[in-house]
Biopython code that builds the backbone (N, CA, C, O; Angstrom):
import numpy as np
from Bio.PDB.StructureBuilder import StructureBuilder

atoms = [
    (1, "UNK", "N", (-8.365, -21.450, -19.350)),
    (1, "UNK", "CA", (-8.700, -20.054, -19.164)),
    (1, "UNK", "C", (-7.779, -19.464, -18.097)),
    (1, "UNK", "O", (-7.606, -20.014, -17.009)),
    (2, "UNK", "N", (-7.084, -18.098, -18.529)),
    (2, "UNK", "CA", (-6.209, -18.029, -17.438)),
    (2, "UNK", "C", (-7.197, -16.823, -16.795)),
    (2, "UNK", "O", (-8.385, -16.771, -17.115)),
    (3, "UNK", "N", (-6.707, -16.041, -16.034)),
    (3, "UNK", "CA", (-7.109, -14.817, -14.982)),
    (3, "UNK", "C", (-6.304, -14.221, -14.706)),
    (3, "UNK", "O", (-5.170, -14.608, -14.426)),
    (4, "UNK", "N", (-6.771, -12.973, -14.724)),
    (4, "UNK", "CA", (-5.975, -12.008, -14.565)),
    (4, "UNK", "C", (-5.346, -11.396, -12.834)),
    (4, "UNK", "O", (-5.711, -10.229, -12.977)),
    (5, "UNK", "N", (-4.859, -11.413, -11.772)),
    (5, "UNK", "CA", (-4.671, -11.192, -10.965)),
    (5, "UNK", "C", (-5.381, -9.566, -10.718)),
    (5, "UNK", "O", (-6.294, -9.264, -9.949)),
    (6, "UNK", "N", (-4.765, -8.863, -11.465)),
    (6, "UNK", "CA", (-5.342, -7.057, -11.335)),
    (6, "UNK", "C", (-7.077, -7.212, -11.381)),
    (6, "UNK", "O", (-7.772, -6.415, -10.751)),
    (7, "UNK", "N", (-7.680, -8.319, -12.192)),
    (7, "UNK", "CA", (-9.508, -8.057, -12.358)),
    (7, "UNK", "C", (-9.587, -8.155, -10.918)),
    (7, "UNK", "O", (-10.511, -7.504, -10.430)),
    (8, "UNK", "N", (-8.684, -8.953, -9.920)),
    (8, "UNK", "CA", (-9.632, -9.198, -9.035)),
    (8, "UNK", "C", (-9.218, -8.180, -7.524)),
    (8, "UNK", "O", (-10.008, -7.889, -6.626)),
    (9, "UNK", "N", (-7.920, -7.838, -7.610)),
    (9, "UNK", "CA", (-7.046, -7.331, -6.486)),
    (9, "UNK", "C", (-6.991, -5.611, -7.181)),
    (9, "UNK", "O", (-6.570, -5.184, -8.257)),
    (10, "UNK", "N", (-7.637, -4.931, -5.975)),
    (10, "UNK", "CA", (-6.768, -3.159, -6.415)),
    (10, "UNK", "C", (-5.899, -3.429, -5.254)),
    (10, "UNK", "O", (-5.974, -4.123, -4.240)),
    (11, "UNK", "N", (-4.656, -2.253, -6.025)),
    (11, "UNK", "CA", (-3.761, -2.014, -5.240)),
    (11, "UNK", "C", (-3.851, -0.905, -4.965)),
    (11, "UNK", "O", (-4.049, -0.028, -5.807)),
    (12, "UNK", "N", (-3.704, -0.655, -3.489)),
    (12, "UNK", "CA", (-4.152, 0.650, -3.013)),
    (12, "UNK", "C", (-2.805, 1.511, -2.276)),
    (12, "UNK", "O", (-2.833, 2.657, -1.827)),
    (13, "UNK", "N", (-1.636, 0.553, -2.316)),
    (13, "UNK", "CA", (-0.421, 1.568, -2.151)),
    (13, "UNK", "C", (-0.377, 2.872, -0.976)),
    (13, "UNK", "O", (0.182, 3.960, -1.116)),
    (14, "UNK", "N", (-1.134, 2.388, 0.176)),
    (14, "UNK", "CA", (-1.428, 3.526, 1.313)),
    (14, "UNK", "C", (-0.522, 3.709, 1.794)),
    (14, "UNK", "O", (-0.491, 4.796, 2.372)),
    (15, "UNK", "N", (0.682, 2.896, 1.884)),
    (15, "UNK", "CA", (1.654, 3.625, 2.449)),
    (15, "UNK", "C", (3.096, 3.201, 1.367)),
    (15, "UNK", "O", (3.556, 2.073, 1.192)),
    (16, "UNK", "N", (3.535, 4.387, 0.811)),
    (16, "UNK", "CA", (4.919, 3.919, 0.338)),
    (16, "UNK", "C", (6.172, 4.598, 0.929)),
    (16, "UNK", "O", (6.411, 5.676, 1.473)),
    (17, "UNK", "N", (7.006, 3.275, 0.517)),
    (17, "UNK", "CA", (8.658, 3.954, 1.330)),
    (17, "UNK", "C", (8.332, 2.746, 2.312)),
    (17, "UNK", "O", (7.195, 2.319, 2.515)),
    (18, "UNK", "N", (10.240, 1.947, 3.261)),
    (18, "UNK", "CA", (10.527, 1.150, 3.555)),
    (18, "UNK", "C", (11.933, 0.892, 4.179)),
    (18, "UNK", "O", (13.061, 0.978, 3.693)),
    (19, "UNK", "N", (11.526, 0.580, 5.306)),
    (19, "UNK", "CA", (12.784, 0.613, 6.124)),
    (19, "UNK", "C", (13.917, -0.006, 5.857)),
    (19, "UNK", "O", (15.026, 0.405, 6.198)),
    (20, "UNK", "N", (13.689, -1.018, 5.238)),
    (20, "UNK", "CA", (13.960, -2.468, 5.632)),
    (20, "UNK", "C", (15.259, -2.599, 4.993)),
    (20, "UNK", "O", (16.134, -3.039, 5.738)),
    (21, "UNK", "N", (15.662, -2.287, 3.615)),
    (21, "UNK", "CA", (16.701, -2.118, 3.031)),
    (21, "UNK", "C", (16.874, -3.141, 2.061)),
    (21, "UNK", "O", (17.777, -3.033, 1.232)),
    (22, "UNK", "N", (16.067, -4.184, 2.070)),
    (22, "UNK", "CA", (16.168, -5.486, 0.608)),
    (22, "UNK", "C", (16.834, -4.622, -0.548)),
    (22, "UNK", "O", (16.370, -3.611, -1.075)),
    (23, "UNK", "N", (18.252, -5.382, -0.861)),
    (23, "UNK", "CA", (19.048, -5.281, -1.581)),
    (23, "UNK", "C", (18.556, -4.740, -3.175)),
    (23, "UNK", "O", (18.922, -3.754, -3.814)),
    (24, "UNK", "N", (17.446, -5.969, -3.554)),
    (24, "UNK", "CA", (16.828, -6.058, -4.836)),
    (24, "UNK", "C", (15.060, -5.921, -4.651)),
    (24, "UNK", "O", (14.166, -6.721, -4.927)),
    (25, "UNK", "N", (15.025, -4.615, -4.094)),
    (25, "UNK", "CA", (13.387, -3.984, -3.943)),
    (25, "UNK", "C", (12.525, -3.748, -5.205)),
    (25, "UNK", "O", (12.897, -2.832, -5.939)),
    (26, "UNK", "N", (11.878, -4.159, -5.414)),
    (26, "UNK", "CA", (11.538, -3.576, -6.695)),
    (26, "UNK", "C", (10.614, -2.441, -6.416)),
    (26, "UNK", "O", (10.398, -1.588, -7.277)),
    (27, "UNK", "N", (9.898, -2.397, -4.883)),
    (27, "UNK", "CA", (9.240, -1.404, -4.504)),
    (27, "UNK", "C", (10.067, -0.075, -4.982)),
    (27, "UNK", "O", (9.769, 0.509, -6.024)),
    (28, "UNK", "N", (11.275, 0.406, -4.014)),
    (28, "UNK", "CA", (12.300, 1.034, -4.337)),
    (28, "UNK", "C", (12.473, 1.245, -5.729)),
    (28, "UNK", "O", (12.192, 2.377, -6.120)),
    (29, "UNK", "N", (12.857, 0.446, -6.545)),
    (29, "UNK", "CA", (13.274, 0.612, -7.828)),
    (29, "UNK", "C", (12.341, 1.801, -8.619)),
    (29, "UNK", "O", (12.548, 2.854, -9.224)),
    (30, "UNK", "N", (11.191, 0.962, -8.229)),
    (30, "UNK", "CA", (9.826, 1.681, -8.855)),
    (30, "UNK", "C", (9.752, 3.129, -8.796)),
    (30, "UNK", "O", (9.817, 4.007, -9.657)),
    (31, "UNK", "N", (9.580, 3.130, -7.388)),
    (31, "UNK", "CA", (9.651, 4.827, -7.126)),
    (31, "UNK", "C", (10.831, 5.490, -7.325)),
    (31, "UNK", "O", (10.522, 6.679, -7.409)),
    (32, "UNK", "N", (12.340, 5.337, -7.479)),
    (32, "UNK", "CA", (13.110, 6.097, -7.835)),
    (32, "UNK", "C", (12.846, 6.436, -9.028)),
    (32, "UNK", "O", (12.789, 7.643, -9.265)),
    (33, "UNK", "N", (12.569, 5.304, -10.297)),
    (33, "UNK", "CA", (12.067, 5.792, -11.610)),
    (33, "UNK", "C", (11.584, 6.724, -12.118)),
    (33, "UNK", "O", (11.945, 7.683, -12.800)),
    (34, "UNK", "N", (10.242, 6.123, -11.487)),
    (34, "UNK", "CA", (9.161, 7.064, -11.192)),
    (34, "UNK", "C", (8.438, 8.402, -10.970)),
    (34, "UNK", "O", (7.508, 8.973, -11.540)),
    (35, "UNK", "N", (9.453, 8.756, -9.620)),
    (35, "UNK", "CA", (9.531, 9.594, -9.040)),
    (35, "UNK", "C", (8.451, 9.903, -8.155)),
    (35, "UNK", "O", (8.246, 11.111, -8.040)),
    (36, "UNK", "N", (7.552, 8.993, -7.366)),
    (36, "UNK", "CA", (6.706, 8.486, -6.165)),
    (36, "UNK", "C", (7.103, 9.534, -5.164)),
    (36, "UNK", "O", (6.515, 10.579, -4.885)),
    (37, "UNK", "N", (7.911, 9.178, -4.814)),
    (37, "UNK", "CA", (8.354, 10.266, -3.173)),
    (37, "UNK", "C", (9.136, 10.777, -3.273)),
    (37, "UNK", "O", (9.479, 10.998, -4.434)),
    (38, "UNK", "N", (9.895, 11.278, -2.272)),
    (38, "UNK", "CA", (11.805, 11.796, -2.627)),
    (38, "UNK", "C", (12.155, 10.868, -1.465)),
    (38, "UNK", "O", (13.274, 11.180, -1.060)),
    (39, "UNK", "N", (11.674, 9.916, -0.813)),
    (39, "UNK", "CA", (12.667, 9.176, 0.191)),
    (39, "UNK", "C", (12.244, 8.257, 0.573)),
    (39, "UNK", "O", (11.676, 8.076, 1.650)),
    (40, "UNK", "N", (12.524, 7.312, -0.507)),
    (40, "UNK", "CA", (11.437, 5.602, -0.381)),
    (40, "UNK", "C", (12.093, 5.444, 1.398)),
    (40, "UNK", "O", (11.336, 4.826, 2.147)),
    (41, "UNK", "N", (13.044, 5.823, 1.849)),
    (41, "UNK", "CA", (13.337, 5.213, 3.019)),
    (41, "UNK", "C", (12.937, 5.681, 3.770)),
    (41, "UNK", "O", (13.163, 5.069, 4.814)),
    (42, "UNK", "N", (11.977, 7.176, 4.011)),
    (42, "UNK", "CA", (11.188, 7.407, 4.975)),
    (42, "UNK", "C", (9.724, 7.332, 4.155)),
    (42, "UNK", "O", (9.334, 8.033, 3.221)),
    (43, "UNK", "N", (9.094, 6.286, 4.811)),
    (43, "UNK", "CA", (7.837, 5.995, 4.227)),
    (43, "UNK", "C", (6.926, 6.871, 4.370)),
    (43, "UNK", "O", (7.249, 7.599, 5.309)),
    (44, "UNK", "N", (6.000, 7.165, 3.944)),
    (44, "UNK", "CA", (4.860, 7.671, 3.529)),
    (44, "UNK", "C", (3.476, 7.692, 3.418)),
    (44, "UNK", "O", (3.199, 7.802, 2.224)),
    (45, "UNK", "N", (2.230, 7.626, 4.281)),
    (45, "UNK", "CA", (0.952, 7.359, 4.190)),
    (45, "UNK", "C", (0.274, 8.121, 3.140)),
    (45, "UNK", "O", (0.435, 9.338, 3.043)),
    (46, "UNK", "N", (-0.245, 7.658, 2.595)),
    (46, "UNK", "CA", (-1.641, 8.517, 1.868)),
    (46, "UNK", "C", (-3.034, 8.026, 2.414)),
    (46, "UNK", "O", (-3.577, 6.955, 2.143)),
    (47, "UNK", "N", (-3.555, 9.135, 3.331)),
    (47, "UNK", "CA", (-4.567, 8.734, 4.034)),
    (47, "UNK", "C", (-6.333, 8.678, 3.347)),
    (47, "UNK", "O", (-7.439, 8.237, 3.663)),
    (48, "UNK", "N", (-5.580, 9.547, 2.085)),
    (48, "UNK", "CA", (-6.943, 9.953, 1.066)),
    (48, "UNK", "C", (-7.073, 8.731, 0.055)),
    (48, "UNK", "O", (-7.824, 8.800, -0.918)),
    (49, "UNK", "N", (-6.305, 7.616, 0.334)),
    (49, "UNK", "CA", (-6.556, 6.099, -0.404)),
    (49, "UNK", "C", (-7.558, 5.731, 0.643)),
    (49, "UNK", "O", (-8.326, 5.039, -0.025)),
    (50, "UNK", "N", (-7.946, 5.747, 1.616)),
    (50, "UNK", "CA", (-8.786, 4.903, 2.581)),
    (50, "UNK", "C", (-10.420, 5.193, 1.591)),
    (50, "UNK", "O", (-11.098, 4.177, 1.437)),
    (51, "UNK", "N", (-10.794, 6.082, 1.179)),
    (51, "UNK", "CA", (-11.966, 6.012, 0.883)),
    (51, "UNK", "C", (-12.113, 5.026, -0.764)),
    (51, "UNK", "O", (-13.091, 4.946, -1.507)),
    (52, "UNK", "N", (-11.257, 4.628, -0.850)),
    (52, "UNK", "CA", (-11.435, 3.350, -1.903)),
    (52, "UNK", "C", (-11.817, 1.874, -1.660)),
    (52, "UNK", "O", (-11.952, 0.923, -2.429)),
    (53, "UNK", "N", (-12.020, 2.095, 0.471)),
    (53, "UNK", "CA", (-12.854, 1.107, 1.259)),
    (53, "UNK", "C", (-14.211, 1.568, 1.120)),
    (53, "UNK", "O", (-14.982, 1.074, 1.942)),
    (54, "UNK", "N", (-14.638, 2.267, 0.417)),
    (54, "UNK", "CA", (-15.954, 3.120, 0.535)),
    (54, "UNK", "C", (-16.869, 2.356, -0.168)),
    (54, "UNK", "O", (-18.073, 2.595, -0.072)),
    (55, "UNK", "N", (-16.495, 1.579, -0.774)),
    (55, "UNK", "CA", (-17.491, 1.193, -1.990)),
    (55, "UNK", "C", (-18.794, 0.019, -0.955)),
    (55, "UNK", "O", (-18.608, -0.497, 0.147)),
    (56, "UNK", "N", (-19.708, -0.044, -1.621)),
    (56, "UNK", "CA", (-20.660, -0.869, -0.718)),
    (56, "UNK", "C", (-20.451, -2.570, -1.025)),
    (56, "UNK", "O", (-20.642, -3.489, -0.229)),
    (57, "UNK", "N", (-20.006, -2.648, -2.418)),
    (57, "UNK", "CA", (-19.733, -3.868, -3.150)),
    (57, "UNK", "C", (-18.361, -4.720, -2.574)),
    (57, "UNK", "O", (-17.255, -4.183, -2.632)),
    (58, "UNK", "N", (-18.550, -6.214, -1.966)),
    (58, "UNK", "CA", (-17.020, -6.466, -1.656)),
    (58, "UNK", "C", (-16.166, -6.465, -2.312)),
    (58, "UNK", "O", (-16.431, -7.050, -3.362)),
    (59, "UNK", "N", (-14.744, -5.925, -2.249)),
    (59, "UNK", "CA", (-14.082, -5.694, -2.728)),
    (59, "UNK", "C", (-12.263, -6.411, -2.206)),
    (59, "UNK", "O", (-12.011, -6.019, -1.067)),
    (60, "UNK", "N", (-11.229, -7.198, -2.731)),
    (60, "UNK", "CA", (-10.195, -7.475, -2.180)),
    (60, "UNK", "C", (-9.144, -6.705, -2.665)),
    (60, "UNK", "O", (-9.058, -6.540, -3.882)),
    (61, "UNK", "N", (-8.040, -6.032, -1.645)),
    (61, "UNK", "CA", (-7.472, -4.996, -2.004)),
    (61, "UNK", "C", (-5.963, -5.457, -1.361)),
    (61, "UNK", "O", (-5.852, -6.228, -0.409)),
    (62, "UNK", "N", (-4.974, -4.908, -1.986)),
    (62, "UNK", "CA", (-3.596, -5.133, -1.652)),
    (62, "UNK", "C", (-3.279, -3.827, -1.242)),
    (62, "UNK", "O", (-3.325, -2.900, -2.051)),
    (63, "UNK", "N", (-2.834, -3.589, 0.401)),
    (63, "UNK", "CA", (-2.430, -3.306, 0.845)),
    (63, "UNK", "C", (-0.973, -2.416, 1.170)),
    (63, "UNK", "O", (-0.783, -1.439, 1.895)),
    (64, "UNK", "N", (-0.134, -3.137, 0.380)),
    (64, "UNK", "CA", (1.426, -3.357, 0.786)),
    (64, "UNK", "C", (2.296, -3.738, -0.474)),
    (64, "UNK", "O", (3.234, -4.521, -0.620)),
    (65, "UNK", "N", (1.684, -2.956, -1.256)),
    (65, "UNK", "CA", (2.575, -3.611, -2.396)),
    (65, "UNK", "C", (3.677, -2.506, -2.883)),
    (65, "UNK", "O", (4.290, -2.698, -3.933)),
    (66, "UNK", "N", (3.876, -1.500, -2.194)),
    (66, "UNK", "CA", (5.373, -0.491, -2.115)),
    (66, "UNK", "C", (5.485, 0.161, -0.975)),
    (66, "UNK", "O", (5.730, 1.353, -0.787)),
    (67, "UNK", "N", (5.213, -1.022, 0.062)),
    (67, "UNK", "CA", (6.148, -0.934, 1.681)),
    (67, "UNK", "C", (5.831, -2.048, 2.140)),
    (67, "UNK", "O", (4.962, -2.709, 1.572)),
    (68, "UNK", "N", (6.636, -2.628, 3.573)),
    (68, "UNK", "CA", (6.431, -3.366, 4.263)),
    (68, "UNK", "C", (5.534, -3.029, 5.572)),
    (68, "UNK", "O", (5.737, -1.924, 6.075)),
    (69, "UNK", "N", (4.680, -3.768, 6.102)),
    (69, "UNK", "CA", (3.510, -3.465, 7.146)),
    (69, "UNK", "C", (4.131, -3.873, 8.455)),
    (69, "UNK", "O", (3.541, -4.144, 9.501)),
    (70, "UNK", "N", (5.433, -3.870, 8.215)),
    (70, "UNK", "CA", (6.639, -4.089, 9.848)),
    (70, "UNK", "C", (7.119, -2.318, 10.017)),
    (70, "UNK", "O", (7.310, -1.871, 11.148)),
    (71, "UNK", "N", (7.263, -1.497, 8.883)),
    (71, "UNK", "CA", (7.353, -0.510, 8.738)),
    (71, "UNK", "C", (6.540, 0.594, 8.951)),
    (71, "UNK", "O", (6.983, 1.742, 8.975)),
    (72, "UNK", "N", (5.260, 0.278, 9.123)),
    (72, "UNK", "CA", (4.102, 1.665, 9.582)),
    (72, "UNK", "C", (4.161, 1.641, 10.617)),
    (72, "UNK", "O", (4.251, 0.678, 11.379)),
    (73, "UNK", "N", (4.114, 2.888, 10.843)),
    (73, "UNK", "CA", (3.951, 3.663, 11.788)),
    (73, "UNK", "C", (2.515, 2.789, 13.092)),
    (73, "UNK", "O", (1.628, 2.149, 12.527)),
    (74, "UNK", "N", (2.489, 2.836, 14.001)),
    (74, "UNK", "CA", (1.160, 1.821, 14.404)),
    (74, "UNK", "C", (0.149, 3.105, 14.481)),
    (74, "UNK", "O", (-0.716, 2.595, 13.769)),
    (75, "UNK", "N", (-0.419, 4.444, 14.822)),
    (75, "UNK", "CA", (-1.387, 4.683, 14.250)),
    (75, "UNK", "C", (-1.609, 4.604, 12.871)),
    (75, "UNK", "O", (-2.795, 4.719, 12.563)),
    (76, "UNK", "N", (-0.641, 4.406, 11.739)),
    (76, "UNK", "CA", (-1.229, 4.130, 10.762)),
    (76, "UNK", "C", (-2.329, 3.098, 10.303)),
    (76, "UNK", "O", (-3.425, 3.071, 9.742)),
    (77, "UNK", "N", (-1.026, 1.938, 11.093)),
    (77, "UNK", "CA", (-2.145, 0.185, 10.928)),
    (77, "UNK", "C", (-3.650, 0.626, 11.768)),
    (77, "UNK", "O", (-4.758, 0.254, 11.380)),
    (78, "UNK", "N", (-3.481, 1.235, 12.623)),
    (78, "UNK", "CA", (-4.792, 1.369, 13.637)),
    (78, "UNK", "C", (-5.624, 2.069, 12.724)),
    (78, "UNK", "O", (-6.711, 1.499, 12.637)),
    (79, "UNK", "N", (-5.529, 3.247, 11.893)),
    (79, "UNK", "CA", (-6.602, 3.334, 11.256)),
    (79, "UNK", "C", (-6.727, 3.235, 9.702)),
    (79, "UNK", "O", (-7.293, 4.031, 8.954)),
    (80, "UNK", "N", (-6.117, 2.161, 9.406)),
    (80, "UNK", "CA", (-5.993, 1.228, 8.097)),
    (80, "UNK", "C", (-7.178, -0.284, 8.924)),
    (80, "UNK", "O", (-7.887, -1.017, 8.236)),
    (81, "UNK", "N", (-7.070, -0.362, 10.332)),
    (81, "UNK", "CA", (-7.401, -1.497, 10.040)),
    (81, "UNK", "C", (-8.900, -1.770, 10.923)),
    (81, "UNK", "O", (-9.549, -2.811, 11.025)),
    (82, "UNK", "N", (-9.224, -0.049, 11.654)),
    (82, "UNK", "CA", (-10.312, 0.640, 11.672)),
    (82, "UNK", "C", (-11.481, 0.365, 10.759)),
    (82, "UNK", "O", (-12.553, -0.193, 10.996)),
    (83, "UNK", "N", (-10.703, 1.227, 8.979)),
    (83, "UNK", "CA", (-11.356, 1.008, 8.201)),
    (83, "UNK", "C", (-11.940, -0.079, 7.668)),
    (83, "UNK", "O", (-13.095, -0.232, 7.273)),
    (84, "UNK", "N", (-10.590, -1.172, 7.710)),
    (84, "UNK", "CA", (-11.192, -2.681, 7.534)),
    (84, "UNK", "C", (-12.336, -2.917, 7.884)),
    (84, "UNK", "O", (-13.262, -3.066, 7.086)),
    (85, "UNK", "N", (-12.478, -3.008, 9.559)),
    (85, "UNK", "CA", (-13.489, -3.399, 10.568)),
    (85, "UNK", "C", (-15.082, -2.690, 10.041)),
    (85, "UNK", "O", (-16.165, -3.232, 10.259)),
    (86, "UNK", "N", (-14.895, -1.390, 9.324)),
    (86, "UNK", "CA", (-15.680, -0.557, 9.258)),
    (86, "UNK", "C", (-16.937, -1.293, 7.653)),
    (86, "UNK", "O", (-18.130, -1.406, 7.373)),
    (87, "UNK", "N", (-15.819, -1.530, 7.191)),
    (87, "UNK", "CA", (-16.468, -2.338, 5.751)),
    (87, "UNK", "C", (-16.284, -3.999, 5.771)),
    (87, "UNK", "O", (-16.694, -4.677, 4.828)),
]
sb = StructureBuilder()
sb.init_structure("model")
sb.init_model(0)
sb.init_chain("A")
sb.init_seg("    ")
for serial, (resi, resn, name, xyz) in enumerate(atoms, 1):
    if name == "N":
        sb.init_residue(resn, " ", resi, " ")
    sb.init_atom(name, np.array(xyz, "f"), 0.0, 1.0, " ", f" {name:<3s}", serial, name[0])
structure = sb.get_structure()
């Protein structure tokens, strides 16, 4: 029986865009496609993803999956990780 990774993980993408410059990003890739931001290299919070910690049911959530968390801003992590504490 295999499993699906997505049944069990949301990706909540709170902050996109990335300093860092990896050659072969696929973060990057994504959003140029796409059309996500206009400047994967100045990253981006979406602060109106936090209430998808809202739910009462536990829930495991990915974070960081189109930026790096060396890259936020530190009030961001502070109230990304606020919310954590909170649920």
């Amino acid at each position: 029986m295999s499993i699906c990774i997505k049944d069990h993980i949301q990706n909540m993408n709170l902050v996109i865009g990335c300093t860092v410059g990896c050659p072969y990003c696929y973060a990057r890739n994504n959003t140029r496609r796409y059309h996500i931001i206009d400047d994967f290299e100045k990253p981006q919070f979406f602060q109106g993803k936090l209430r998808m910690m809202e739910k009462k049911k536990p829930q495991n959530f990915l974070l960081t999956g189109m930026s790096d968390l060396s890259g936020w801003h530190e009030e961001w992590r502070e109230e990304v990780f606020k919310k954590i504490a909170e649920n």
